[in-house]
C-alpha positions in Angstrom: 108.0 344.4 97.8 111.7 344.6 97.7 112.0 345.7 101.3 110.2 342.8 101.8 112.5 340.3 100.4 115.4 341.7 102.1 113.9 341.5 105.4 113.3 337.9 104.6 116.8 337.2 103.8 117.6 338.7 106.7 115.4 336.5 108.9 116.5 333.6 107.4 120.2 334.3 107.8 119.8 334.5 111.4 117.0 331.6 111.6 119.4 329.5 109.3 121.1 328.4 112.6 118.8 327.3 114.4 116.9 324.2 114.5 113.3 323.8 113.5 110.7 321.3 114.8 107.7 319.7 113.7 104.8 317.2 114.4 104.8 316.0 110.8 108.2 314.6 111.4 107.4 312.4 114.3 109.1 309.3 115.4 108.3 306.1 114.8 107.4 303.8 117.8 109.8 301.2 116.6 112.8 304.2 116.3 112.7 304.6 120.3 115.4 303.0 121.8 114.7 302.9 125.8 111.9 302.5 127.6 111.9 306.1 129.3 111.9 307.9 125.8 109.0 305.3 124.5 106.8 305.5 127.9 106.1 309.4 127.1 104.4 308.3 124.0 102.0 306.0 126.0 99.1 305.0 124.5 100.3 305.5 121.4 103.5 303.4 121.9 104.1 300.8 124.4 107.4 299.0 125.3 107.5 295.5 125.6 109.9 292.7 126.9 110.1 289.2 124.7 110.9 285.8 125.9 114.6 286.6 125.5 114.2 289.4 128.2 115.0 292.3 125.0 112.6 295.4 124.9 111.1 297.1 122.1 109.0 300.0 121.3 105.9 298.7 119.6 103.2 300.6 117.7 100.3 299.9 120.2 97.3 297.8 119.3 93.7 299.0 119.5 92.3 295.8 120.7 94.8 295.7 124.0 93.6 299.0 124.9 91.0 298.6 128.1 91.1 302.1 129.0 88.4 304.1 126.8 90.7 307.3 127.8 93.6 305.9 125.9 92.1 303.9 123.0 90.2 307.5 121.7 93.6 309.1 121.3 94.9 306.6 118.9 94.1 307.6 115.0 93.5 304.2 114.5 91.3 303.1 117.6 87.4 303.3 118.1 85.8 303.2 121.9 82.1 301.9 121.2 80.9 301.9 124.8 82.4 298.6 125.6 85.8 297.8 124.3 88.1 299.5 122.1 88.1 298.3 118.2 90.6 299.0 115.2 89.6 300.8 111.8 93.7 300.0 110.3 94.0 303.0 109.0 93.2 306.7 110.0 89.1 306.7 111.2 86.8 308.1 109.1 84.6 310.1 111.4 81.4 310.1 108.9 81.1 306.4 109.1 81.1 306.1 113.2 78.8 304.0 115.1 78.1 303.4 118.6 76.3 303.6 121.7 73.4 305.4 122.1 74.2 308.9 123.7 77.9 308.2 123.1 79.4 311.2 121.3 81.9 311.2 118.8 85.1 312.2 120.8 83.7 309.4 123.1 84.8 307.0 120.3 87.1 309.1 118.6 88.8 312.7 119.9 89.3 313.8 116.5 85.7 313.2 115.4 83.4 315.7 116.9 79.5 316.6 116.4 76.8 313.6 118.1 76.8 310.2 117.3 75.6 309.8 113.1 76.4 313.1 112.6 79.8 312.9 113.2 82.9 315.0 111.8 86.3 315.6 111.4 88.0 318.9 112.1 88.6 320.1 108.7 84.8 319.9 108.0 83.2 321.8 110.7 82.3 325.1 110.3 84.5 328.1 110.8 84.1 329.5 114.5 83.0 332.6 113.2 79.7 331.3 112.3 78.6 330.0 115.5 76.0 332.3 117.1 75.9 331.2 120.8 78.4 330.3 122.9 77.5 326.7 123.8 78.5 326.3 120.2 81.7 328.2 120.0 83.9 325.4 121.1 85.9 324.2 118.0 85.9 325.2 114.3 87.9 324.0 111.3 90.6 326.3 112.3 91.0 325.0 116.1 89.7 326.2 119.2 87.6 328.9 119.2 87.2 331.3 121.9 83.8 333.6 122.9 83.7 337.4 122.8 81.5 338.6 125.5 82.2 342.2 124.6 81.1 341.5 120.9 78.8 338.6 121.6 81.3 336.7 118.9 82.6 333.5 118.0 86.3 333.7 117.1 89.9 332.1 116.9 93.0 334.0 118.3 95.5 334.4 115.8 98.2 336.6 117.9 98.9 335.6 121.6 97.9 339.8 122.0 94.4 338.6 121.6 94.4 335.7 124.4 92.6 337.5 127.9 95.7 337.0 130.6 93.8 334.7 132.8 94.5 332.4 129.9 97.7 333.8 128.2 100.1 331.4 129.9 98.0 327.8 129.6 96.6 329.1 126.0 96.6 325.5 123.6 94.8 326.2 120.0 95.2 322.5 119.7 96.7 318.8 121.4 98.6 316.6 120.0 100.4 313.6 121.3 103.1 315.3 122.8 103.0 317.8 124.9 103.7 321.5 123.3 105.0 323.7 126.0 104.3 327.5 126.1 102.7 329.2 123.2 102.1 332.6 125.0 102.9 334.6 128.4 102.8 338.4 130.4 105.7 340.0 129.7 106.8 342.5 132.0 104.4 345.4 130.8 101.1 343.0 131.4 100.7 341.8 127.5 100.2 338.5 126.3 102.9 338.0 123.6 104.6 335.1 122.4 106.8 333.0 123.7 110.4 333.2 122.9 114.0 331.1 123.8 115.2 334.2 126.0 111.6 334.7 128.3 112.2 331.4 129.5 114.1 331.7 133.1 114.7 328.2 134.1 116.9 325.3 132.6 114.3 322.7 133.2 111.6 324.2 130.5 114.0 325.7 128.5 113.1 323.0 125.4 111.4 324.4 122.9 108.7 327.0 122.0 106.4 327.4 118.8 107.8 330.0 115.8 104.8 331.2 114.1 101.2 331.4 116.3 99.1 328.3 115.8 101.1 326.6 113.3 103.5 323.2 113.9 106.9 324.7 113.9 109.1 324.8 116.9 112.2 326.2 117.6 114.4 324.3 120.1 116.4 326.1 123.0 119.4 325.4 124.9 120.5 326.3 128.5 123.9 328.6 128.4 125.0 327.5 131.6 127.7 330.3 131.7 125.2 333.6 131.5 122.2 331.1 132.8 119.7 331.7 130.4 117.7 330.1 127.8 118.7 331.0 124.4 117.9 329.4 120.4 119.7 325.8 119.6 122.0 326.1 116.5 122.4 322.2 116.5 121.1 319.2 118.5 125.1 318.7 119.5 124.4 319.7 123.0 122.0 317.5 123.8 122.5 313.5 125.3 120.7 310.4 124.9 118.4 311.5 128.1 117.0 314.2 126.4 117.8 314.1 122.7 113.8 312.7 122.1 112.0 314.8 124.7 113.7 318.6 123.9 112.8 318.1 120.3 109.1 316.9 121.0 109.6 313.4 120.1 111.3 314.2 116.1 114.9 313.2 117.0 116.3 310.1 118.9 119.6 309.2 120.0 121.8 307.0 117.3 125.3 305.2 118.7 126.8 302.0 118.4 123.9 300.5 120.2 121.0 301.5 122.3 122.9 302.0 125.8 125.8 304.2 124.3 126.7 307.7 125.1 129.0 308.4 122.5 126.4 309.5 119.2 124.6 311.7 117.7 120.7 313.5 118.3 119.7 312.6 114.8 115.9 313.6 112.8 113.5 310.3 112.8 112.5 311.9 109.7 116.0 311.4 107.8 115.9 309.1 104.7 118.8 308.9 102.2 118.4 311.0 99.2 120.4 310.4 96.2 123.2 312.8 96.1 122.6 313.1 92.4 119.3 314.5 93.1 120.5 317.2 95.2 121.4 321.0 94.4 125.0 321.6 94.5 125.8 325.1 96.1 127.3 326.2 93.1 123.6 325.6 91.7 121.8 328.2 93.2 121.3 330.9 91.5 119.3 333.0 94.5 120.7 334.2 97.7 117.3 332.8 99.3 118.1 329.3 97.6 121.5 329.8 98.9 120.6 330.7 102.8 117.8 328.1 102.7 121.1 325.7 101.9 122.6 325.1 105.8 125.6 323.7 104.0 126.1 326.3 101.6 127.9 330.1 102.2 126.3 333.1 100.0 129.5 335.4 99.3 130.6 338.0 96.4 127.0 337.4 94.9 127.1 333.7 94.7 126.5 330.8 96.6 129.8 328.2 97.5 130.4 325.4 99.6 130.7 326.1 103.1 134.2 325.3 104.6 134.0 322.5 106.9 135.8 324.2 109.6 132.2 326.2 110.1 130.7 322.7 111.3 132.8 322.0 114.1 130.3 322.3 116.7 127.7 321.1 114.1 128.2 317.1 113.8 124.9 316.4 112.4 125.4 319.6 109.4 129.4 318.1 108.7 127.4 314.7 108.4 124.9 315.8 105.9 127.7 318.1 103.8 128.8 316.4 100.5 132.2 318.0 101.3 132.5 317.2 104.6 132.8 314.3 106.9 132.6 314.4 110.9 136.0 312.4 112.5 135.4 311.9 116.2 138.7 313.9 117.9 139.3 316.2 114.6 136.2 317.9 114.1 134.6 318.7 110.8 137.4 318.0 108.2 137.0 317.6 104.4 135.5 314.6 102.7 138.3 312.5 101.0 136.4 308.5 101.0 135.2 306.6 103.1 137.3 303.9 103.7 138.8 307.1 105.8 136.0 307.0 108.5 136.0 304.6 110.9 132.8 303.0 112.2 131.5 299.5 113.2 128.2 300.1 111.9 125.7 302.3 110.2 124.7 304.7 113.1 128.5 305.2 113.5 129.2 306.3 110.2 125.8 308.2 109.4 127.0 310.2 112.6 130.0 311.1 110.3 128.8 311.3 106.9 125.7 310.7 105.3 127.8 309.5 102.1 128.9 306.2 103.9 126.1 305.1 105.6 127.3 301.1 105.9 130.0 299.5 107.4 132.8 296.7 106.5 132.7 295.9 110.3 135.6 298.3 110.8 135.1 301.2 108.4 132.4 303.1 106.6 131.6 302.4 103.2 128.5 303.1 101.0 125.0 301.4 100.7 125.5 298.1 99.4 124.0 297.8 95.9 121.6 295.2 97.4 119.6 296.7 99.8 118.5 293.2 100.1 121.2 291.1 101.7 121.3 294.6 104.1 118.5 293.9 105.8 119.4 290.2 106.5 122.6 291.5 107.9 120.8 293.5 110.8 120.8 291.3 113.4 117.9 293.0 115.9 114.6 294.4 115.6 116.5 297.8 116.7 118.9 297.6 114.3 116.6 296.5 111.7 113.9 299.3 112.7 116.9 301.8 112.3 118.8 301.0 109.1 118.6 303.6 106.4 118.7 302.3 102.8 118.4 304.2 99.4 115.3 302.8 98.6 112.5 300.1 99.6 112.4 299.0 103.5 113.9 297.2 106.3 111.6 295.7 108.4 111.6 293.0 111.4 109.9 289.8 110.9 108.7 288.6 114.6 107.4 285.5 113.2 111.0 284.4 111.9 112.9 286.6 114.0 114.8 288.0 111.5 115.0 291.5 108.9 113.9 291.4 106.0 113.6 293.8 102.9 110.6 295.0 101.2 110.7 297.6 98.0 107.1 298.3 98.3 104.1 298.2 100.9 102.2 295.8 99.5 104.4 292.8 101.4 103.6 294.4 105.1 101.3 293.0 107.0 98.8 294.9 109.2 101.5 295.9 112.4 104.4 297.0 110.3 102.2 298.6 108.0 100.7 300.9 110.2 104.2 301.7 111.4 105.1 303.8 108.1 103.0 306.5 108.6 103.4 308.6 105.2 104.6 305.7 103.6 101.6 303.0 103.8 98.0 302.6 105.1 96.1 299.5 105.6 92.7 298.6 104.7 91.0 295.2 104.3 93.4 293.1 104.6 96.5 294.8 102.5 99.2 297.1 103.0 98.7 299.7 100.1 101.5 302.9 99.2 100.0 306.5 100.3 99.9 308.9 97.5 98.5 312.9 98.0 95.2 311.5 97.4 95.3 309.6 100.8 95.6 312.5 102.7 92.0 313.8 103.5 93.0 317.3 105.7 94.8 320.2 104.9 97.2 319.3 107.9 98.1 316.0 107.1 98.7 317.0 103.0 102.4 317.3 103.2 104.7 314.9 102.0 104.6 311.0 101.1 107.6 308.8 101.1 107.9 306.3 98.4 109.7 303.2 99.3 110.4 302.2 95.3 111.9 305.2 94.3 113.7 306.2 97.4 112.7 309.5 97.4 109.8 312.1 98.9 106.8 312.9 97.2 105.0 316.4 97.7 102.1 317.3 98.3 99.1 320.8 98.2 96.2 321.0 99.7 93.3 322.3 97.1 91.4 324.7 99.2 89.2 325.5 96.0 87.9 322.0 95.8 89.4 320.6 99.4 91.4 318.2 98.1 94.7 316.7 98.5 96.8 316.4 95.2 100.4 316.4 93.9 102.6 319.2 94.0 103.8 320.5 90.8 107.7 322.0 91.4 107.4 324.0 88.4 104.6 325.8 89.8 106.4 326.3 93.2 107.1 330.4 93.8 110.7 331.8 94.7 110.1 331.6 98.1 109.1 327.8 98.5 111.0 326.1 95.4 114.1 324.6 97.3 112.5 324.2 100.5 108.6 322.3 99.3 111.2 320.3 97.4 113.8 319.4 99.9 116.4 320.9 98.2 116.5 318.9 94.6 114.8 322.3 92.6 115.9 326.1 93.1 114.8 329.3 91.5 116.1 329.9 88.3 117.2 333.6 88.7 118.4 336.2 91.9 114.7 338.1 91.3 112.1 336.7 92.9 109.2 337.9 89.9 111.3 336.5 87.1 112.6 333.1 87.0 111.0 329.4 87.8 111.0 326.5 89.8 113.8 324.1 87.8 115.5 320.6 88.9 119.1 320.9 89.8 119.6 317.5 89.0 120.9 316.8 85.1 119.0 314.3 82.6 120.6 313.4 79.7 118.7 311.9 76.9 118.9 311.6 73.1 117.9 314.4 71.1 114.3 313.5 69.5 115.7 314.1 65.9 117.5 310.4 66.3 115.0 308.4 67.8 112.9 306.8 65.6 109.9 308.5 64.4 106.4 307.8 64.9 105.6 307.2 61.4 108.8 304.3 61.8 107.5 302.2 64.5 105.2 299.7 63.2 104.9 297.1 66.3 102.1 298.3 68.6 103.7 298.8 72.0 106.8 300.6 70.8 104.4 303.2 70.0 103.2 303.3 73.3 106.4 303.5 75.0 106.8 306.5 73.1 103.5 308.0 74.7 105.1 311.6 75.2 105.4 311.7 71.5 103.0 309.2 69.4 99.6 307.7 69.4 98.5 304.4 67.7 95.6 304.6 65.5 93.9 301.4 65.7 91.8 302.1 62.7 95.0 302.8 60.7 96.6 300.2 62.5 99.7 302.8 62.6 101.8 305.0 64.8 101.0 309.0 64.4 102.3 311.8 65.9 100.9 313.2 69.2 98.8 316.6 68.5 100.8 318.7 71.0 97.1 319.8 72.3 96.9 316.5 74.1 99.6 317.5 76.0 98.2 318.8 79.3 101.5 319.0 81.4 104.7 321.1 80.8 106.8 317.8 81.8 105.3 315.6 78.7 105.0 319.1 76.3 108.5 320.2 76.7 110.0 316.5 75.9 108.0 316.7 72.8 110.5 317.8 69.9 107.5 318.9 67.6 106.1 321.1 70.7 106.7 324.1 73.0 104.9 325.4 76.3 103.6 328.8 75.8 101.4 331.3 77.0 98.7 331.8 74.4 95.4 333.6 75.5 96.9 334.3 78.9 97.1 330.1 79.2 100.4 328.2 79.5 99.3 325.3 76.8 101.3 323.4 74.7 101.4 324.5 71.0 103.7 323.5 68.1 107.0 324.9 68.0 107.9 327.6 65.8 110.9 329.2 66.8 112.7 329.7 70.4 113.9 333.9 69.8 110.7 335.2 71.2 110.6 333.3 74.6 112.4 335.1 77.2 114.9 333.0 79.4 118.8 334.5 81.2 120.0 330.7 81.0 119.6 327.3 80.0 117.0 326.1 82.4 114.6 328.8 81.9 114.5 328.1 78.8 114.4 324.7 78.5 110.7 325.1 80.6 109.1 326.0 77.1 111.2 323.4 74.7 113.9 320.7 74.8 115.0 322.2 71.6 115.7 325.7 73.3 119.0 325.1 75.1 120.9 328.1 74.4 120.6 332.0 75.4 121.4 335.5 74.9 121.3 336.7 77.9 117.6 337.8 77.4 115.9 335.1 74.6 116.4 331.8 73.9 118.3 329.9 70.9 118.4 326.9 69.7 120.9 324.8 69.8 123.9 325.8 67.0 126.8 323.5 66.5 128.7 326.4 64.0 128.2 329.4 66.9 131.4 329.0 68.6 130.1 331.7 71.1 127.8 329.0 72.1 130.7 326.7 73.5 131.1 326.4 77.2 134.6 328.4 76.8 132.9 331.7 75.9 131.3 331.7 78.9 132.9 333.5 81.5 130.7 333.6 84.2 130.9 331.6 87.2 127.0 331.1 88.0 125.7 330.6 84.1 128.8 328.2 83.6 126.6 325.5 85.5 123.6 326.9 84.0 124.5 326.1 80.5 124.0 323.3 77.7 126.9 324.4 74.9 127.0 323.3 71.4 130.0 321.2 72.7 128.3 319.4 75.9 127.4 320.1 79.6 129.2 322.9 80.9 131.3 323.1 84.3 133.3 325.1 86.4 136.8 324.8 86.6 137.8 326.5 90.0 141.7 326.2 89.6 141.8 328.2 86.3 138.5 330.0 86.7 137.3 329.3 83.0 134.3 326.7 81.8 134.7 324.1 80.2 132.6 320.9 78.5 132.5 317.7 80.2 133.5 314.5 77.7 134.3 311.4 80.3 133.0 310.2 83.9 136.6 310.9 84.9 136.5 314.1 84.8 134.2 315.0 87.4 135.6 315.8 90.8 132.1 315.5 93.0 130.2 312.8 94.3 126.8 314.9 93.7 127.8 316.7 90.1 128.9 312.2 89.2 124.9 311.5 88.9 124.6 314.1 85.7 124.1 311.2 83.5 123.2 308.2 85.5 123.3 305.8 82.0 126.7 306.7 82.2 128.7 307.3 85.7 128.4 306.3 89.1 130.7 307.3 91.9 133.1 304.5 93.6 133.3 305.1 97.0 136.2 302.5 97.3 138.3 305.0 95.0 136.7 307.9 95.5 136.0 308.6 92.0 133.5 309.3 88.9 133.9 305.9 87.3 132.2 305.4 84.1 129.0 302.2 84.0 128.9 299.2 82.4 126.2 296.6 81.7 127.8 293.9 84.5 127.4 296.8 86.8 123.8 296.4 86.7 122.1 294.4 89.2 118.6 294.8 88.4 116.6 293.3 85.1 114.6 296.5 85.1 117.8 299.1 85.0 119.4 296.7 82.3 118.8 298.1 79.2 121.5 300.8 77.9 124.9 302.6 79.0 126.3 306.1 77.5 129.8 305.1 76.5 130.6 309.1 76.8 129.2 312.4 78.3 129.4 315.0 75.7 127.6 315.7 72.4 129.5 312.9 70.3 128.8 310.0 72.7 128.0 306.4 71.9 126.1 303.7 73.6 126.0 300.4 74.5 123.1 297.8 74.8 122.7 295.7 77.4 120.5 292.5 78.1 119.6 290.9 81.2 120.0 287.6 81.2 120.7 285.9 84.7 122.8 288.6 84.7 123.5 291.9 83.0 125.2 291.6 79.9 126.7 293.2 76.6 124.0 292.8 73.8 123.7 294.0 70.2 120.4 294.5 67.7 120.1 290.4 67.0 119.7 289.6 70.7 117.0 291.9 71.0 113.4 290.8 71.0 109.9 292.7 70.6 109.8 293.7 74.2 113.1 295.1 74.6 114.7 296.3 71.0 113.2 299.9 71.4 113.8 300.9 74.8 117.4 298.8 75.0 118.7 300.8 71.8 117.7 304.4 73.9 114.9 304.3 71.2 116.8 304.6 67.8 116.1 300.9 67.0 112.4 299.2 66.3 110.6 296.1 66.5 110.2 295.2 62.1 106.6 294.0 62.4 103.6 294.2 64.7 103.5 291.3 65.9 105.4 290.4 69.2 107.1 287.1 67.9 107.4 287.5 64.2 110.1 290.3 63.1 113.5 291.7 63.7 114.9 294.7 65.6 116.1 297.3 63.0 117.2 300.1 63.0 115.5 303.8 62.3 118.7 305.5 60.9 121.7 304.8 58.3 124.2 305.6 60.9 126.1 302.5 62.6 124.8 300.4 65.5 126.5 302.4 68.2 126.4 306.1 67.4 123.8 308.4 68.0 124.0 311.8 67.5 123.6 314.9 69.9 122.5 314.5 73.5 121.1 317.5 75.3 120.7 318.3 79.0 117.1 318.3 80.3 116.2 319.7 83.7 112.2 319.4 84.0 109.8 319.1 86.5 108.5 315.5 87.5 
C-alpha cells in the first residue's frame, strides 16, 4: 500500500502541471463571445443578431428547431414525428410518447429501447447480459462491443482490447463536442492509448482523454521549436481563436471586450469562492493535500506558499494565488492591494488576480458589497452574461434591456433558467434551485452550484440504492478530501489510514457552557433555534435537553456540549460525553470530530480544554505544522514566520492574510482599500439577515456587541430586542422572559454583564 501512495504522489507531481479537462465544466451558451466559437456548438447554441445589429450566443429553443436531426440532441427537446417540442428540463425517457413505430432516440438520443418502453442509459442493462448480438449495442456502461471468438457481449475498458480496424475511430460514447482520439497503432501494431507525444501534427495536437472511457482530458500544446506535440502546463499559449475549441468548449477568451487580443483563456466553470473558505498552504498537513494545491510548494516536509516568480508563464495560476497578482509587462509579482492593479473592468483584473475582481473604471478593486447595484452597472448582455459575483446571479433582462441581479432561481424565467445548468432546472412554469437529489444518473451527480450561498455543493452517487445524494466531507478518504471539496477540507494527518476529512476554514462560536441552557428558555421558538441542542415538550410546555441519540449526524453531535461521536458497537453514533483521554487525535481537528469540548492534545489523545496547563498555550508549541492546527487555552494559534515561534491571535489587526482574515467572520473582514484585517462593526452590515452580533475581539476573553437592523444596521442593547431577535442577536446568552411573542422582556441567562461572554473555541466541522 505504501508503494502505492508514493507512486501516486509521484503522478501527481508531474500531472500537477498540466491542465485537466472536462465535460461537466462546459460553457454556457451565453459565455461565447464570437460567432465562430458559438457556431461549433450548433444546435445546442445558436448566435443571433438584434435590432441594434449586436450578436449573442443564445441557449437554443426546442420549438425553432425544424430539423428532427438537431432537436433529438438537445436534453431538453422532444421530436414526435412532426415538430420538435420542449420538456424545460432534462427528458425523462420513461414518460415519452410519440409516433407509432418512432423509437426512442427518434425523439430523444439519450432515451433508447421502443417507443413506451423507453430508457435512459443508466437503466439499461449491463452489456454483459445481452445474449445475441442484435442486442449488444449499448449498456449502462456505454457502447458495447460483440465477441465473435467468445460469442459475448462486452465493453472495452483498455484501448488493448479494441480490434485495430477500429482502434483509431473507437468512441465509447458522444457528446456535444467532439472528443478527438481515444486510442491508436503504435509502431509495434497495438492499440494503446492516446497520448500528447503520439500526435505528429500541429493541427490535432488539442487534447486527448487521461483515463479510458472516463471525462478527463488533458490539453496539448505544439512546441514549435522540436515540432511536436507535447502536455499544456497552462492555457497561456493559447489565443482567442482557439482558447474555446483546444479545451473542448470549457474555457473562453476573457479581455477588455469581445474583439480583444490582449486576455486571458479563462475556465467557464470559475465562480468566486470566498477566500476565507479556502485551505491556506500552510494548512495542509499531507504532501497529497499539498501537490493537489497548484499554488502551493511541498518542501522540508511541509507545504508553503509557492513563490510567485514560479507563475511567470502561468497568468491564470498568479491570478488565482492569494499571494500573487499577475501585472501585464512584470510577470507574476507579489500581491500587495489592489488599488495596485490596473484594469478598466472585471475581465481585466480577474486576468490579474482573483482577489479584485471589479473595477473603479481605472483600477481593480474588490466585489462591491452589493452585488446588486453590480449587475445594473454591466452595461451588455456580454458583460452581464460574464460578470462574476460572490454570490446570487447576474443575468440579462431582454425585455428591459438591462442586468439585473437575482440571489436565487426562483426569479428566472424559463430561457435564463435553463441557461444555469447545475444551478436551476425548470418545470411548470418556475425556475427551482438543483440540489443532489435532481441529478438522476451517476454521470451527471457531481456538483451543484448554489446561487445564495455563493459556494459549490457536492455530490455521490449511491450505487447501492441508485440514487443521487449529498456528499458528506467528513466521510471523504485521503485521496479525495481536498480535491471532491475544491480545496476548502484537507486530510488531517501525512498518513493516508489515520486522519480525516476536516474544514480548513475556522468557526468561532461561544462555548455551550454560556449560552443559555435549555431548561432557561421559556419562549417557544428560542428553543427551536437551539435545535442542535434542545427540544420543546409541548405537553410540558417546556424546553428539554436533546437526547444525544437523536443526533444522527457528526455535524449536529459534535456541536452538542452534553455529547461526543464515537464508535460504539463498531457504529460511529453519538453518545453522551464522558471524558476526551481515550479518543485518539495528533491535533486539534482530529479531535474536535468527536466533541467541541476536546480541543487540546497530547500528541496521541485528546484533552479538554485547560485554562491552568500553560503547556497548552500556543507558545509551547514549537512546531510549524501543529501551530495552525491548534486551539490553546489562550486562543487560536498562528505562525509567526519572522521569529519562528506560535503565538495566539487577540485582534483583527493582527493578521497579515487576506484568507487567514475570515477566521472569525463576526469579527474581521479584509479592506482591500488598505490592504488590511480590519475589525466589523454593525454599520458594516448591509443585509437585515447578517445583522445580528459582532465579536469585539478574537481570543478567549473577547466581548460582543449587538446589533439591530433597522433601515439600517445599528448598535443595539437587551431593551431594543424583541421576541424574534433577543436570542440569536445576544450570540444566544440572552432569552425571550415569557412564551409569548409580544408579552415579556429579553433577559439575560447569566450574572455576568451585558457584554462579556466567556471562552470561545475554534470549530472546524463538516457541513
Amino acid at each position: 500500500m505504501k508503494i502505492k501512495i508514493i507512486s501516486l504522489l509521484i503522478l501527481l507531481q508531474i500531472a500537477k502541471s498540466q491542465v485537466v479537462l472536462s465535460f461537466k465544466n462546459s460553457c454556457e451558451c451565453t459565455q461565447i463571445a464570437v460567432d465562430t466559437e458559438c457556431n461549433l456548438l450548433y444546435p445546442y447554441c445558436n448566435w443571433q443578431v438584434n435590432e441594434q445589429n449586436v450578436g449573442s450566443c443564445e441557449t437554443t429553443n426546442c420549438y425553432n428547431l425544424d430539423s428532427s436531426a438537431d432537436c433529438v440532441l438537445l436534453r431538453n427537446c422532444i421530436w414526435n414525428g412532426k415538430q420538435c417540442l420542449s420538456t424545460y428540463s432534462d427528458v425523462q425517457c420513461n414518460q415519452l410518447e410519440g409516433e407509432k413505430d418512432l423509437t426512442c432516440q427518434q425523439q430523444n438520443v439519450s432515451c433508447y429501447g421502443i417507443t413506451g418502453q423507453c430508457l435512459s442509459i443508466s437503466e439499461l442493462p449491463s452489456c454483459k447480459t445481452y445474449q445475441s448480438q442484435i442486442e449488444c449495442t449499448i449498456g449502462q456502461e456505454g457502447k458495447c462491443s460483440w465477441s465473435t471468438t467468445t460469442n459475448q457481449c462486452g465493453f472495452y475498458v483498455t484501448c488493448e482490447q479494441i480490434p485495430l480496424n477500429i482502434c483509431n475511430t473507437y468512441r465509447p460514447y458522444e457528446t456535444n463536442y467532439s472528443q478527438g482520439q481515444y486510442c491508436h497503432i503504435n509502431n509495434s501494431g497495438q492499440c494503446v492509448q492516446m497520448t500528447c507525444s503520439d500526435i505528429t501534427s500541429q493541427i490535432n495536437c488539442t487534447f486527448v482523454q487521461t483515463v479510458f472511457n472516463q471525462d478527463q482530458f488533458y490539453l496539448c500544446q505544439w512546441n514549435s521549436l522540436s515540432k511536436t506535440c507535447e502536455l499544456a502546463p497552462s492555457t497561456s499559449n493559447l489565443t482567442e481563436k482557439n482558447c474555446f475549441s483546444d479545451t473542448i468548449g470549457t474555457y473562453h477568451w476573457i479581455a477588455e471586450n469581445k474583439y480583444a487580443v490582449q486576455g486571458i483563456c479563462f475556465p467557464c466553470s470559475l465562480r468566486i469562492i470566498k477566500q476565507s473558505e479556502l485551505c491556506l498552504c500552510e494548512q495542509l498537513v499531507s504532501q497529497l493535500d499539498c501537490i493537489y494545491a497548484k499554488t502551493c510548494t511541498w518542501q522540508q516536509n511541509k507545504c508553503i506558499t509557492s513563490q510567485c516568480s514560479q507563475f511567470n508563464e502561468q497568468q491564470s495560476l498568479c491570478a488565482q494565488s492569494p499571494a500573487c497578482m499577475y501585472i501585464f509587462g512584470k510577470g507574476c509579482i507579489p500581491f500587495t492591494k489592489c488599488s495596485d492593479i490596473r484594469g478598466n473592468n472585471q475581465f481585466q483584473c480577474i486576468a490579474q488576480s482573483l482577489q479584485c475582481p471589479s473595477s473603479n473604471g481605472q483600477y481593480c478593486t474588490s466585489l462591491p458589497i452589493d452585488s446588486s447595484i453590480f449587475c445594473q452597472q454591466q452595461g451588455n448582455a456580454y458583460n452581464c452574461s460574464n460578470v462574476l459575483i460572490g454570490n446570487g446571479k447576474c443575468y440579462w433582462n431582454s425585455q428591459k434591456n438591462e442586468c439585473q441581479y437575482s440571489s436565487s432561481c426562483y426569479s428566472f424565467n424559463m430561457q435564463d433558467c435553463q441557461k444555469l445548468k447545475h444551478a436551476c432546472y425548470y418545470s411548470g412554469s418556475y425556475c427551482y434551485p438543483i440540489y443532489c437529489s435532481y441529478f438522476s444518473t451517476a454521470s451527471d451527480c457531481t456538483f451543484y452550484f448554489d446561487y445564495y450561498s455563493g459556494s459549490y455543493k457536492y455530490c455521490y452517487w449511491n450505487y447501492q440504492y441508485g440514487y443521487c445524494d449529498d456528499q458528506k466531507p467528513y466521510e471523504l478518504d485521503f485521496q479525495s478530501c481536498y480535491t471532491s471539496t475544491q480545496g476548502k477540507y484537507r486530510w488531517s494527518s501525512q498518513d493516508s489510514k489515520i486522519g480525516a476529512c476536516t474544514q480548513c476554514a475556522a468557526i468561532i462560536v461561544p462555548n455551550k457552557r454560556n449560552w443559555c441552557s435549555c431548561d432557561q428558555l421559556i419562549y417557544q421558538g428560542d428553543c427551536a433555534t437551539a435545535y442542535d441542542s434542545c427540544l420543546w415538550n409541548p405537553e410540558k410546555s417546556q424546553c428539554v435537553p436533546l437526547d444525544c441519540s437523536m443526533l444522527t449526524t457528526r455535524n449536529l453531535c459534535v456541536q452538542n456540549y452534553n455529547c461526543h461521536w464515537i464508535q460504539y458497537q463498531n457504529v460511529m453514533q453519538c453518545l453522551p460525553f464522558t471524558s476526551c483521554d481515550k479518543l485518539p487525535g495528533s491535533n486539534s481537528y482530529m479531535c474536535m470530530l468527536y466533541s467541541q469540548r476536546c480541543t487540546q492534545t497530547d500528541g496521541k489523545y485528546c484533552k479538554e480544554l485547560s485554562y491552568t496547563d500553560i503547556k497548552q498555550k500556543c507558545s509551547s508549541i514549537a512546531d510549524y505544522t501543529n501551530c495552525y492546527l491548534t486551539v490553546a487555552s489562550d486562543g487560536v494559534c498562528r505562525w509567526n514566520t519572522q521569529t519562528q515561534t506560535c503565538y495566539a491571535l487577540s485582534e483583527c489587526s493582527q493578521i497579515t492574510e487576506m484568507s487567514f482574515c475570515g477566521i472569525n467572520n463576526y469579527a474581521c473582514y479584509w479592506n482591500f482599500q488598505t490592504n488590511t484585517c480590519t475589525s466589523l462593526t454593525c454599520s458594516m452590515v448591509t443585509t437585515s439577515s447578517e445583522c445580528t452580533y459582532f465579536d469585539q475581539y478574537i481570543n478567549f476573553g473577547f466581548q460582543i456587541q449587538m446589533c439591530l437592523w433597522n433601515t439600517t444596521c445599528q448598535n443595539a442593547t437587551s431593551t431594543n430586542l424583541t421576541s424574534s431577535n433577543c436570542f440569536t442577536n445576544t450570540a444566544k446568552t440572552y432569552r425571550w422572559s415569557k412564551n409569548n411573542q409580544t408579552d415579556g422582556s429579553c433577559q439575560s441567562c447569566s450574572q455576568s454583564t451585558i457584554f462579556t461572554l466567556g471562552f470561545i473555541i475554534l470549530i472546524s466541522l463538516t457541513q
